[in-house]
Structure formats: structure tokens, C-alpha cells
N, CA, C and O atoms as a GROMACS GRO file, in nm:
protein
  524
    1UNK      N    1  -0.541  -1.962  -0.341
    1UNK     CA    2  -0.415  -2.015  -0.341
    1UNK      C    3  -0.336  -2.009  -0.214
    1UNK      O    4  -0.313  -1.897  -0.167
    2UNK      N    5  -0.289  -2.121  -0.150
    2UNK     CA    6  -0.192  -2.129  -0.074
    2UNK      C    7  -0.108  -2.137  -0.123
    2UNK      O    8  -0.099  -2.159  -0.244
    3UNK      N    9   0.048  -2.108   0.012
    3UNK     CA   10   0.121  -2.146  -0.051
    3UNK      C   11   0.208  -2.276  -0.113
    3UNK      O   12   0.202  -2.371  -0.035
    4UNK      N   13   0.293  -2.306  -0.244
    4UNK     CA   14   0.308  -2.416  -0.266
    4UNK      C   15   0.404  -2.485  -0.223
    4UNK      O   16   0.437  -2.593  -0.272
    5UNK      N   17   0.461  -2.426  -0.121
    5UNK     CA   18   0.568  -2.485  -0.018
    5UNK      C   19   0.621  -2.398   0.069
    5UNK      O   20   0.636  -2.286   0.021
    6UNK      N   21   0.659  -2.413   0.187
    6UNK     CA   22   0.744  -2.391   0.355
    6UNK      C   23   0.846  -2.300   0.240
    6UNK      O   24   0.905  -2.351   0.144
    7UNK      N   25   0.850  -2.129   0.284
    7UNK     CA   26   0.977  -2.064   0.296
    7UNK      C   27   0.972  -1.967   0.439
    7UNK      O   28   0.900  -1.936   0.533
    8UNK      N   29   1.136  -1.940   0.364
    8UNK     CA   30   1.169  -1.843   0.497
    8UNK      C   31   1.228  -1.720   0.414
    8UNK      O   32   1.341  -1.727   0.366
    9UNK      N   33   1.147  -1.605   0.398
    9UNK     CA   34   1.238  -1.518   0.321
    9UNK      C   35   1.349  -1.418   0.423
    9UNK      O   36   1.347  -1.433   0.545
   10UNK      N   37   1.431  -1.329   0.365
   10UNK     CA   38   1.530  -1.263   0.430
   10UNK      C   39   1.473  -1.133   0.416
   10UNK      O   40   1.473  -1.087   0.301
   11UNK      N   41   1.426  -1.067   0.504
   11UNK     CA   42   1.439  -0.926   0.469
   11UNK      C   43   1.578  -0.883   0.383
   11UNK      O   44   1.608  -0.864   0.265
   12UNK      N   45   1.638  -0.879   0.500
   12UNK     CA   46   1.763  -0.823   0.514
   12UNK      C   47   1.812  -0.814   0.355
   12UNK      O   48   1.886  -0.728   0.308
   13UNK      N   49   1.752  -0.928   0.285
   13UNK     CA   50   1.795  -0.976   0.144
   13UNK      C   51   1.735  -0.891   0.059
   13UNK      O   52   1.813  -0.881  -0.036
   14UNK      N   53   1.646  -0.827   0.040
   14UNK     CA   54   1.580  -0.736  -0.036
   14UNK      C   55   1.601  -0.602  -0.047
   14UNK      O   56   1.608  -0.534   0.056
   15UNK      N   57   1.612  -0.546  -0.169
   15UNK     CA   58   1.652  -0.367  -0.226
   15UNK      C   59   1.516  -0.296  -0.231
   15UNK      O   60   1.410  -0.337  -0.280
   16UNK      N   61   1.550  -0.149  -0.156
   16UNK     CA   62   1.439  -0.070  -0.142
   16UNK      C   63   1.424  -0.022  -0.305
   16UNK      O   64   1.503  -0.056  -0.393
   17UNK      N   65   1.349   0.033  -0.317
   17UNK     CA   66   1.301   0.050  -0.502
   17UNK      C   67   1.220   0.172  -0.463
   17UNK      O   68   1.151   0.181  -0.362
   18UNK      N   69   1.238   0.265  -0.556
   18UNK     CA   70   1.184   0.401  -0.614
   18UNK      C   71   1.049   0.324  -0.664
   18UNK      O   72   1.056   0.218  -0.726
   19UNK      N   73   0.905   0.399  -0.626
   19UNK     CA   74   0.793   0.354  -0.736
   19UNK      C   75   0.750   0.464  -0.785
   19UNK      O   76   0.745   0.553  -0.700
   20UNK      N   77   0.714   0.497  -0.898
   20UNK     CA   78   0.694   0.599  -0.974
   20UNK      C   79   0.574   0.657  -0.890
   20UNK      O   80   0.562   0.780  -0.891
   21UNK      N   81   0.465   0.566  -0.801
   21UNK     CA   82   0.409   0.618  -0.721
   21UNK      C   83   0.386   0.761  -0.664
   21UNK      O   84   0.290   0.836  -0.647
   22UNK      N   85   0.553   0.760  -0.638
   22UNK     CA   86   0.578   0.832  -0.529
   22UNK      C   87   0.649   0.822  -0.372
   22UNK      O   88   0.680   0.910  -0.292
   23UNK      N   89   0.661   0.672  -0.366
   23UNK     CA   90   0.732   0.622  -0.248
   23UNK      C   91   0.847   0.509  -0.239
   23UNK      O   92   0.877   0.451  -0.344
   24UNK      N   93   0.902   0.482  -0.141
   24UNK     CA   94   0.998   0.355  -0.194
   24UNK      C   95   0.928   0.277  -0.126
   24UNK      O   96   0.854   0.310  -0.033
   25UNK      N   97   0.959   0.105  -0.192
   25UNK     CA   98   0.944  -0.006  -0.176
   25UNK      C   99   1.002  -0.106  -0.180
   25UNK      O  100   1.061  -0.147  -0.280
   26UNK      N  101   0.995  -0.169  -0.064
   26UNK     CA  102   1.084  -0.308  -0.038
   26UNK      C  103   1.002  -0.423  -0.047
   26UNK      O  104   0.959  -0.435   0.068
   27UNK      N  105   0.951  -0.522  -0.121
   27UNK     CA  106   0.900  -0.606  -0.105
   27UNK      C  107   0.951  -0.765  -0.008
   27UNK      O  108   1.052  -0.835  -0.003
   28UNK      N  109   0.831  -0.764   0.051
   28UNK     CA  110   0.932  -0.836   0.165
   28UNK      C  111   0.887  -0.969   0.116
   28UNK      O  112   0.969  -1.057   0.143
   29UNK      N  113   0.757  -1.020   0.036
   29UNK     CA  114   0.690  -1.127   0.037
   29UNK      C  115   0.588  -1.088  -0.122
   29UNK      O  116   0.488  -1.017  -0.118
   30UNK      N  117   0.644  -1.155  -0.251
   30UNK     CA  118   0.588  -1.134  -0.361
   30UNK      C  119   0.610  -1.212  -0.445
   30UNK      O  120   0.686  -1.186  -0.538
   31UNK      N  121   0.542  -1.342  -0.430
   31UNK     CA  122   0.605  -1.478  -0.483
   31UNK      C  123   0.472  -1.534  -0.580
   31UNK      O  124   0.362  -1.555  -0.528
   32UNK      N  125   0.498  -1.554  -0.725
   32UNK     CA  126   0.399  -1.679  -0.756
   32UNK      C  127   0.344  -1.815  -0.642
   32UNK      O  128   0.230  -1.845  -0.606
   33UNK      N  129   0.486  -1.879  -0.607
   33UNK     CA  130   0.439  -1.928  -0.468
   33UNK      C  131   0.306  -1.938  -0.393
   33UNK      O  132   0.224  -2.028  -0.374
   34UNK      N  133   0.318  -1.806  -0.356
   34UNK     CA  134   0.242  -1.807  -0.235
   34UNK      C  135   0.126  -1.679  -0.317
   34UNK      O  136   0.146  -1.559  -0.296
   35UNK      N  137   0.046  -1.713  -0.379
   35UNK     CA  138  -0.022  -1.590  -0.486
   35UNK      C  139  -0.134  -1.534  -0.411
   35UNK      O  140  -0.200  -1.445  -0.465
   36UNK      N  141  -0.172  -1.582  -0.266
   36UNK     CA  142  -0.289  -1.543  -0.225
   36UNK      C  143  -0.251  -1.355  -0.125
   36UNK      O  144  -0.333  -1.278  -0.075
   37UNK      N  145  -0.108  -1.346  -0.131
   37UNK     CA  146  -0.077  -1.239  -0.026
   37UNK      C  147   0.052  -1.195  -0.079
   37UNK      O  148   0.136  -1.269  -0.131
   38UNK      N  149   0.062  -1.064  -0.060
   38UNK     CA  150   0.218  -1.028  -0.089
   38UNK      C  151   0.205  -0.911   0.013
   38UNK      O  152   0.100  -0.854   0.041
   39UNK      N  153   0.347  -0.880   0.074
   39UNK     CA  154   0.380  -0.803   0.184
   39UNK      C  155   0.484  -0.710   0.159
   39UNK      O  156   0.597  -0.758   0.146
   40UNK      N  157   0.464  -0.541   0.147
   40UNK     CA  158   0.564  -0.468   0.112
   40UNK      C  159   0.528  -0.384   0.198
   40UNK      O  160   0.417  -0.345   0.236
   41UNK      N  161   0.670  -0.349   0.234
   41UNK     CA  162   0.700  -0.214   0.325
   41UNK      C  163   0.739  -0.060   0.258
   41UNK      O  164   0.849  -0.023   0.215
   42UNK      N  165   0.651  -0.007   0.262
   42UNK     CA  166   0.587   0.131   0.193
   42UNK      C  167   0.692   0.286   0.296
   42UNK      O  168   0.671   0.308   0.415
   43UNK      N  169   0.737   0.322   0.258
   43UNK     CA  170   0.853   0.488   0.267
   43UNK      C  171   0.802   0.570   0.204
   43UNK      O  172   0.793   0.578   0.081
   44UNK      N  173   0.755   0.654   0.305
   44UNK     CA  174   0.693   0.804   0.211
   44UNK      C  175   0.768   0.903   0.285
   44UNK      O  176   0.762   0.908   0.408
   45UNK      N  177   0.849   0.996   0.206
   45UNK     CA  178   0.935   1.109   0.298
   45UNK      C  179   0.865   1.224   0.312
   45UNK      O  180   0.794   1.257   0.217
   46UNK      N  181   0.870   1.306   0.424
   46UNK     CA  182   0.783   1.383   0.505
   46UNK      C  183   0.767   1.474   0.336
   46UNK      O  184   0.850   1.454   0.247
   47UNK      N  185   0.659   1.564   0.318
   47UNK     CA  186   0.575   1.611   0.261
   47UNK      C  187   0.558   1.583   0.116
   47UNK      O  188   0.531   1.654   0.020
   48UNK      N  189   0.585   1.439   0.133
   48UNK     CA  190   0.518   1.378  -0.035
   48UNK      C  191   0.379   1.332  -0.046
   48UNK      O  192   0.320   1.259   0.034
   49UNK      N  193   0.335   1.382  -0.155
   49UNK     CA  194   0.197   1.302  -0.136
   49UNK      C  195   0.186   1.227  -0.290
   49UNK      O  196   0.197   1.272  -0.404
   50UNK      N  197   0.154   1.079  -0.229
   50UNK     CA  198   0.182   0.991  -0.317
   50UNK      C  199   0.072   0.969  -0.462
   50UNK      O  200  -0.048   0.976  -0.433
   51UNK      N  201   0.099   0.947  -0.596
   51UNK     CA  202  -0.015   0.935  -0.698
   51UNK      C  203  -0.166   0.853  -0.658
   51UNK      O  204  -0.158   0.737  -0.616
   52UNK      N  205  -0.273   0.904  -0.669
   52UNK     CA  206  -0.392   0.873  -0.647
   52UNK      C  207  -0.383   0.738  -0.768
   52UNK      O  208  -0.355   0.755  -0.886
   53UNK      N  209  -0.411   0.612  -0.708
   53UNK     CA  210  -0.443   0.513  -0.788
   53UNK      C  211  -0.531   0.404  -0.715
   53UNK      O  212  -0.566   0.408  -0.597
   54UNK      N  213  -0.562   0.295  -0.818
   54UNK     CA  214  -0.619   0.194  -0.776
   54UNK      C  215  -0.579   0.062  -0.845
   54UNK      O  216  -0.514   0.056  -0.950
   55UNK      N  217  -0.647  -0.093  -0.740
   55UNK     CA  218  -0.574  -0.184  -0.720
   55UNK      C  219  -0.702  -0.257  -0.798
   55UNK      O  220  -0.807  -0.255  -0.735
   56UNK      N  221  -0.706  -0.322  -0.934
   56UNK     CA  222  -0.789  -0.371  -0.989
   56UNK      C  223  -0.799  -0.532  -0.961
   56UNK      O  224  -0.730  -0.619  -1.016
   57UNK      N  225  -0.911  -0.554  -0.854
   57UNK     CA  226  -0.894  -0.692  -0.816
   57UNK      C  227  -0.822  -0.750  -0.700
   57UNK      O  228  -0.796  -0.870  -0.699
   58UNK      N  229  -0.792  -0.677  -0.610
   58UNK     CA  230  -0.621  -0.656  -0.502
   58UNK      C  231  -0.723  -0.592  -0.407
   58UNK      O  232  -0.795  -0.508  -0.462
   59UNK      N  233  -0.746  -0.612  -0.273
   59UNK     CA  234  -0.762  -0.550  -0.203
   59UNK      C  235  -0.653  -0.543  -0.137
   59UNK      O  236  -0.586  -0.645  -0.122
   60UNK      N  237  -0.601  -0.385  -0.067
   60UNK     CA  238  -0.506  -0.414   0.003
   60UNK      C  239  -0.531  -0.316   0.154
   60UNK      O  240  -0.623  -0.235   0.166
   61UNK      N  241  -0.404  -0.351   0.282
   61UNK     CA  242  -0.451  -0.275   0.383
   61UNK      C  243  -0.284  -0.226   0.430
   61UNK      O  244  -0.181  -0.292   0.442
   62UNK      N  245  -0.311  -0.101   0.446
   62UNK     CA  246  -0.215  -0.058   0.508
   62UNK      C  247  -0.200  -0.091   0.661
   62UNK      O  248  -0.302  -0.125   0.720
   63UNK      N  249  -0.082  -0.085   0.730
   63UNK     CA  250  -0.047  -0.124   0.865
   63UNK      C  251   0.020  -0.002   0.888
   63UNK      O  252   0.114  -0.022   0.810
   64UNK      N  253   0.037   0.079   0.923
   64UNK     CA  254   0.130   0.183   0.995
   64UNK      C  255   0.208   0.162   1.102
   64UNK      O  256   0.184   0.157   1.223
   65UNK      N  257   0.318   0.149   1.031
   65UNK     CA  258   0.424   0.125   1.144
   65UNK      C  259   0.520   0.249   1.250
   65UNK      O  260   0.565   0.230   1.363
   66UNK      N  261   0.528   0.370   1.170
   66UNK     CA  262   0.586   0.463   1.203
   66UNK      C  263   0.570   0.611   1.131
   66UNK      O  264   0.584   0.623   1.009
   67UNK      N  265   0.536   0.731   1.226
   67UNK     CA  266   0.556   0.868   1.115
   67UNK      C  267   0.416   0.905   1.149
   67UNK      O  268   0.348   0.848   1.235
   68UNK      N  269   0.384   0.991   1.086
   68UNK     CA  270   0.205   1.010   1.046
   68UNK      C  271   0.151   1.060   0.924
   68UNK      O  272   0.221   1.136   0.857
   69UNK      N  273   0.036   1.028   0.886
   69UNK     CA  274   0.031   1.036   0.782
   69UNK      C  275  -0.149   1.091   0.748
   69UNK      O  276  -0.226   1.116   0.840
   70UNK      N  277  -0.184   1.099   0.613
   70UNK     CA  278  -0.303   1.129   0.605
   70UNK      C  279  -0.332   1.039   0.443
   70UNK      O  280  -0.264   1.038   0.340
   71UNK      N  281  -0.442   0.980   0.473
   71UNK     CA  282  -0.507   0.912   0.357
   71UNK      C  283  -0.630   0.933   0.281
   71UNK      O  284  -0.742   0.943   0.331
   72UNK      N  285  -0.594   0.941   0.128
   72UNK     CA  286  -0.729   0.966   0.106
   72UNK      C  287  -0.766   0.834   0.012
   72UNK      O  288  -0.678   0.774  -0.050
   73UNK      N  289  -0.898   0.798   0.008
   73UNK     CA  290  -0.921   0.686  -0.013
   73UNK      C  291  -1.104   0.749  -0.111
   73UNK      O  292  -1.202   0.788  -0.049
   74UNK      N  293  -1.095   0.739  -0.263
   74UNK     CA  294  -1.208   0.749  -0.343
   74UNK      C  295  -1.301   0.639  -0.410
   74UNK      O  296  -1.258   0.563  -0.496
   75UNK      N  297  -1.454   0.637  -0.357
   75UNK     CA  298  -1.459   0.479  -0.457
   75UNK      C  299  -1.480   0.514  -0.592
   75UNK      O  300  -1.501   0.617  -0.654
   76UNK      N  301  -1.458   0.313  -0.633
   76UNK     CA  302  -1.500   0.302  -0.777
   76UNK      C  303  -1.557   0.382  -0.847
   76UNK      O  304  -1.680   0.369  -0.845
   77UNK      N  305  -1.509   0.479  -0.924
   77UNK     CA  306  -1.561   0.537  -1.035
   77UNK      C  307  -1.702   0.684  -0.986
   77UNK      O  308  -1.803   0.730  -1.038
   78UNK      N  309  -1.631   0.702  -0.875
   78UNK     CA  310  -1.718   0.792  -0.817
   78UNK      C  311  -1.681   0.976  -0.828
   78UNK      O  312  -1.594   1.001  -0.745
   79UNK      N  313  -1.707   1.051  -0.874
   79UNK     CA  314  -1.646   1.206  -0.839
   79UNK      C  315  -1.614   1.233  -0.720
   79UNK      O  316  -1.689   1.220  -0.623
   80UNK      N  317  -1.483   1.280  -0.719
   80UNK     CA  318  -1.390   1.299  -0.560
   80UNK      C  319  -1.532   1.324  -0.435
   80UNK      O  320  -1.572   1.237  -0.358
   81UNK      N  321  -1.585   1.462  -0.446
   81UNK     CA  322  -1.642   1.467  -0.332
   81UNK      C  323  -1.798   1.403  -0.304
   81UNK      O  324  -1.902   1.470  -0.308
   82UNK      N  325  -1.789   1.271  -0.280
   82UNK     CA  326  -1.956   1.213  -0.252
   82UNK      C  327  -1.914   1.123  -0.120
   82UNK      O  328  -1.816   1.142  -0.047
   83UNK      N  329  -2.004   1.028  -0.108
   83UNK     CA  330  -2.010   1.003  -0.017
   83UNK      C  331  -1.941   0.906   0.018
   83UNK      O  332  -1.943   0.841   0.123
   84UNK      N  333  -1.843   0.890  -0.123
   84UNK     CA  334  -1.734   0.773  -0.156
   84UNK      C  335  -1.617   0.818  -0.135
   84UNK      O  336  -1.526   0.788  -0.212
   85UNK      N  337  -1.594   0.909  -0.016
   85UNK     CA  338  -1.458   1.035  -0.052
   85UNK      C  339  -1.424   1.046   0.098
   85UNK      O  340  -1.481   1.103   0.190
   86UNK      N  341  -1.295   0.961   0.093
   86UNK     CA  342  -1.265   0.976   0.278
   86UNK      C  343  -1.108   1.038   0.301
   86UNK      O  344  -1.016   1.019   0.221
   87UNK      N  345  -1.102   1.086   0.378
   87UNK     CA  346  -1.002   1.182   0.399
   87UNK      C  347  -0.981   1.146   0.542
   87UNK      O  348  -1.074   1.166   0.621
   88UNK      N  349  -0.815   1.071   0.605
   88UNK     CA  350  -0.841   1.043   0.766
   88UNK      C  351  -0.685   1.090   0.798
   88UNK      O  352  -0.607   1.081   0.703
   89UNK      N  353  -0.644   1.129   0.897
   89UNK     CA  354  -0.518   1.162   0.923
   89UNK      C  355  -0.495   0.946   0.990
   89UNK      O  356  -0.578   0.868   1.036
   90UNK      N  357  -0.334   0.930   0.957
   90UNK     CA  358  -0.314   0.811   1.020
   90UNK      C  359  -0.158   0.805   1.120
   90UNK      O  360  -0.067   0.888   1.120
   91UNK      N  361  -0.172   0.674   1.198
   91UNK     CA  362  -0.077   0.726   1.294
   91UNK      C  363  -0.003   0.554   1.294
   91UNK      O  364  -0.026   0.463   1.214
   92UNK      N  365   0.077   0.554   1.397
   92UNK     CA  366   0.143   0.370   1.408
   92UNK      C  367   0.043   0.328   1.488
   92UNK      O  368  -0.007   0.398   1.577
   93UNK      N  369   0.001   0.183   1.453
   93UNK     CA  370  -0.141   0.065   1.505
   93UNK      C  371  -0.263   0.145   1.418
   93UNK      O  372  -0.381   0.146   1.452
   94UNK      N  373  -0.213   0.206   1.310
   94UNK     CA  374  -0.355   0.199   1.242
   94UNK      C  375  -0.339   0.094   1.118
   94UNK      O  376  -0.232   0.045   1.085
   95UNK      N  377  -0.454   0.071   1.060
   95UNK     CA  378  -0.499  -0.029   0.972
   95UNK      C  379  -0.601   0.045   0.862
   95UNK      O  380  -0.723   0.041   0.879
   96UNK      N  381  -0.555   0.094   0.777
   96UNK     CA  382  -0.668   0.135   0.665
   96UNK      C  383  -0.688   0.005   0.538
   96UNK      O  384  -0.597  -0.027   0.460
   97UNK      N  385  -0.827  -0.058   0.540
   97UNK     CA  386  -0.839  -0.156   0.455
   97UNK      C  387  -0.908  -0.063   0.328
   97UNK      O  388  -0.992   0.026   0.332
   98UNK      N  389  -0.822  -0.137   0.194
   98UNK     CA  390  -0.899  -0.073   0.085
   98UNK      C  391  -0.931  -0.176   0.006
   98UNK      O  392  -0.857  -0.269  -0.027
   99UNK      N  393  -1.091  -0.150  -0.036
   99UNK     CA  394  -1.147  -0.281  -0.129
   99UNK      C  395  -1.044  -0.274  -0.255
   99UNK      O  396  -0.960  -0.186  -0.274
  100UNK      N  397  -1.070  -0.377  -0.329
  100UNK     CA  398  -1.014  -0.402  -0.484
  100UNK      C  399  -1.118  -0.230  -0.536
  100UNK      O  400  -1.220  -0.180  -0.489
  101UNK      N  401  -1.023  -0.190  -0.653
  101UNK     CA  402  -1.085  -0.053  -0.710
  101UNK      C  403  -1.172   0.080  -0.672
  101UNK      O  404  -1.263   0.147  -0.720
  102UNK      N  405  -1.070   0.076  -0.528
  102UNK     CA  406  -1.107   0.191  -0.436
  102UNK      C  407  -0.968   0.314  -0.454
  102UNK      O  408  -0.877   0.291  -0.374
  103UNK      N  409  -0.947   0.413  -0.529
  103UNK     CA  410  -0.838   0.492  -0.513
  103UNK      C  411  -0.798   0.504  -0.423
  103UNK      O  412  -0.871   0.480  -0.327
  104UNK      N  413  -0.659   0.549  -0.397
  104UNK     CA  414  -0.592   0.573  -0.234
  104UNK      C  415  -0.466   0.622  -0.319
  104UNK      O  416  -0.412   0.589  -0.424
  105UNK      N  417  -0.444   0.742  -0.194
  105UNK     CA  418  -0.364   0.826  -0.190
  105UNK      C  419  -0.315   0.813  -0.041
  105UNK      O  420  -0.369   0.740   0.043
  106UNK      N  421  -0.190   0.905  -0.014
  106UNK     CA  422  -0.133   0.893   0.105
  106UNK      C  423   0.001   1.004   0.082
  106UNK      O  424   0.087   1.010  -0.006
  107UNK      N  425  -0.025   1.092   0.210
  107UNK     CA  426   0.045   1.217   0.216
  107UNK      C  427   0.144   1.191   0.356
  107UNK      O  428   0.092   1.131   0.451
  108UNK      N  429   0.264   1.230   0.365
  108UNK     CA  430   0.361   1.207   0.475
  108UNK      C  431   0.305   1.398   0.545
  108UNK      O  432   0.318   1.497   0.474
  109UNK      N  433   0.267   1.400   0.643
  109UNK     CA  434   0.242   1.499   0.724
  109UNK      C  435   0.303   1.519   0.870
  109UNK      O  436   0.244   1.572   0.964
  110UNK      N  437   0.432   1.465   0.870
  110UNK     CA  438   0.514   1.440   0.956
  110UNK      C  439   0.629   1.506   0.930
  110UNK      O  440   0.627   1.563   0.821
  111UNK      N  441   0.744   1.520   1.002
  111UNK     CA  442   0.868   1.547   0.982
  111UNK      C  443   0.989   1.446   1.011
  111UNK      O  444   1.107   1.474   1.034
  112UNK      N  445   0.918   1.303   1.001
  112UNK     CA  446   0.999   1.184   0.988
  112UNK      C  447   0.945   1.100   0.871
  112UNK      O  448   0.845   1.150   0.820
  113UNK      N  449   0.994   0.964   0.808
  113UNK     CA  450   0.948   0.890   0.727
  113UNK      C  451   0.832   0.850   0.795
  113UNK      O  452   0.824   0.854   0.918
  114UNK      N  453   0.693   0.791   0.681
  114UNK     CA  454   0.582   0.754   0.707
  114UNK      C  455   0.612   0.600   0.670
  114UNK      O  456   0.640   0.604   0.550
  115UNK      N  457   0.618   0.487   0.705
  115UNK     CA  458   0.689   0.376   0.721
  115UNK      C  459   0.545   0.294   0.694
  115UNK      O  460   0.483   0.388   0.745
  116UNK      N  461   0.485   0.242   0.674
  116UNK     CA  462   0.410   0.083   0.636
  116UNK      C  463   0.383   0.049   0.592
  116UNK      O  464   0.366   0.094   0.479
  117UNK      N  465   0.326  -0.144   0.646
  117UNK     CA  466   0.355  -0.208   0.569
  117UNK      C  467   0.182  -0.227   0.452
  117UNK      O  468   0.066  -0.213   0.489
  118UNK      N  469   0.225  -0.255   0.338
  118UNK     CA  470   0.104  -0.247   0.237
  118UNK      C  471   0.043  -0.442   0.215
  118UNK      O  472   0.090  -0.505   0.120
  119UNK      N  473  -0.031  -0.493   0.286
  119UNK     CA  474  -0.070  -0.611   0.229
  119UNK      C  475  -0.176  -0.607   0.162
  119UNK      O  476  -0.281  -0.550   0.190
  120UNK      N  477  -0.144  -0.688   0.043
  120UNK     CA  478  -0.252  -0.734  -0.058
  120UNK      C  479  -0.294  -0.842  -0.107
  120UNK      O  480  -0.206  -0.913  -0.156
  121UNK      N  481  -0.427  -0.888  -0.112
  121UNK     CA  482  -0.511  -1.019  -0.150
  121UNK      C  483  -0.593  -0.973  -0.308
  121UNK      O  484  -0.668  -0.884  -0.347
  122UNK      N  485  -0.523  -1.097  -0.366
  122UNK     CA  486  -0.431  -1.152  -0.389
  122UNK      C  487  -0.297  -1.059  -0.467
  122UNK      O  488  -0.302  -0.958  -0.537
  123UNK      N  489  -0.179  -1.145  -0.421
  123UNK     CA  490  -0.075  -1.053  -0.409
  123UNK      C  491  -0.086  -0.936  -0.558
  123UNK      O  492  -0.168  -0.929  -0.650
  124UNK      N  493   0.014  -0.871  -0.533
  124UNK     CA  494   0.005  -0.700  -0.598
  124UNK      C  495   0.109  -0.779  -0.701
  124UNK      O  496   0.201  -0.857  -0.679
  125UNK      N  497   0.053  -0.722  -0.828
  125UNK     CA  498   0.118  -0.739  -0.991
  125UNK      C  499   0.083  -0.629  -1.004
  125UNK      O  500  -0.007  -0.567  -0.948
  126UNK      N  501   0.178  -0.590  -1.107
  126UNK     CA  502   0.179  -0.456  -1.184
  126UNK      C  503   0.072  -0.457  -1.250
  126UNK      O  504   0.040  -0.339  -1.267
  127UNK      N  505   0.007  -0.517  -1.292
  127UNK     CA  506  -0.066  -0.537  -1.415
  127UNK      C  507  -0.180  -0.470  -1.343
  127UNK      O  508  -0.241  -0.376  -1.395
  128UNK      N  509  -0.214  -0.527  -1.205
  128UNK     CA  510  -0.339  -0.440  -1.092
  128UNK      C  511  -0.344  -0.284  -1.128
  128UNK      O  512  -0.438  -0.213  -1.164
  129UNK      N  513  -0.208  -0.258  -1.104
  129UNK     CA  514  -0.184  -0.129  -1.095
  129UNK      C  515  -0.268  -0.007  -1.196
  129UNK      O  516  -0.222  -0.004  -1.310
  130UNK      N  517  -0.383   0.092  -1.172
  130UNK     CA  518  -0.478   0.154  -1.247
  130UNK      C  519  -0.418   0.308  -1.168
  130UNK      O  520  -0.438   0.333  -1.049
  131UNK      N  521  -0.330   0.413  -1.279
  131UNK     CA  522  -0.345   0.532  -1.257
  131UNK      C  523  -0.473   0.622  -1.215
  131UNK      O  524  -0.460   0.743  -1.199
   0.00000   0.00000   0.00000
């Protein structure tokens, strides 16, 4: 899916939101529209570490914009420690891609906000959402 017509959204226009996650979220870009991508900017405050979940069907990639952080990332249906079990500290200009039904977690290990942005193909519905 492309999208089904030319917009221009407003940041500026959008409310940060509590996610039961564990972090706040501003969605900057989450439109039927445009169903192939949605773009949210992810707030984790220094020593939270956010609920281990997964994106059923959604691959998504983090962008790090600011802060540092550490990610853990488990595959499909695997017991934490195998060879499916990654653990990376992250910093700003990193990029962690996670397949569709790969767990991910993410810990603020900083003493400022851990700031980025979360894109996902095809865009993020709740319904993805797997505790």
C-alpha cells in the first residue's frame, strides 16, 4: 500500500501519550492512508526499562535520536538465552531493525531521555501488539 493521497502532517499537532509499554509516544505518521509505514517518536526516561513484547506481522526499526540506551531483542518463540538472544548497548545514528515477531525490549541507561524514532512496515495497530 501506498499512500492514497499527498499530505503534510504537523508534528507540532500531535499529543505525547503514556503507553502501558512503558514509554511515551507521539505518533507523528499513523494513517489508514498511507498503511504501508507509520512513524512514532518513542521517550524512555533514564532508568526505565520498557515491557518485553512483540510486533505480529510489523517489522519495525528503531532510529536513535538522542540519550543512550540498551536493547534487548529475543526471537520468535525461542527461550531467552540461545542464539536468538541479543543484548546491544545503543547510542544517536544507531538503527536496530526488528523482524515481524522478534521481542524487544529497551532500557534508558543514561541520565537524559532516550528519544527515537520507532518505524514500522506495515504501519503499527494495536491489534500487532503481542505481550
Amino acid at each position: 500500500g501506498f499512500p492514497a493521497k499527498p499530505m503534510i502532517l504537523r508534528g507540532a499537532a500531535c499529543q505525547e501519550y503514556w503507553f502501558e509499554e512503558g514509554c511515551f509516544i507521539t505518533e507523528w505518521l499513523n494513517s489508514p492512508d498511507d498503511p504501508a509505514l507509520s512513524v512514532a517518536r518513542a521517550r524512555v526516561v533514564p532508568g526505565v526499562t520498557t515491557r518485553l513484547h512483540r510486533l505480529a506481522g510489523v517489522a519495525e526499526r528503531y532510529v536513535v535520536l538522542q540519550g543512550q540506551g540498551r536493547v534487548e531483542l529475543v526471537g520468535p518463540d525461542s527461550p531467552k538465552m540461545n542464539a536468538d538472544h541479543y543484548v546491544s548497548d545503543i547510542e544517536p545514528g544507531d538503527v536496530v531493525v526488528i523482524p515481524p515477531g522478534v521481542a524487544q525490549g529497551v532500557t534508558n541507561i543514561g541520565e537524559t531521555d532516550l528519544v527515537f524514532l520507532a518505524l514500522c512496515t506495515p504501519r503499527f495497530t494495536r491489534g500487532a501488539y503481542k505481550d
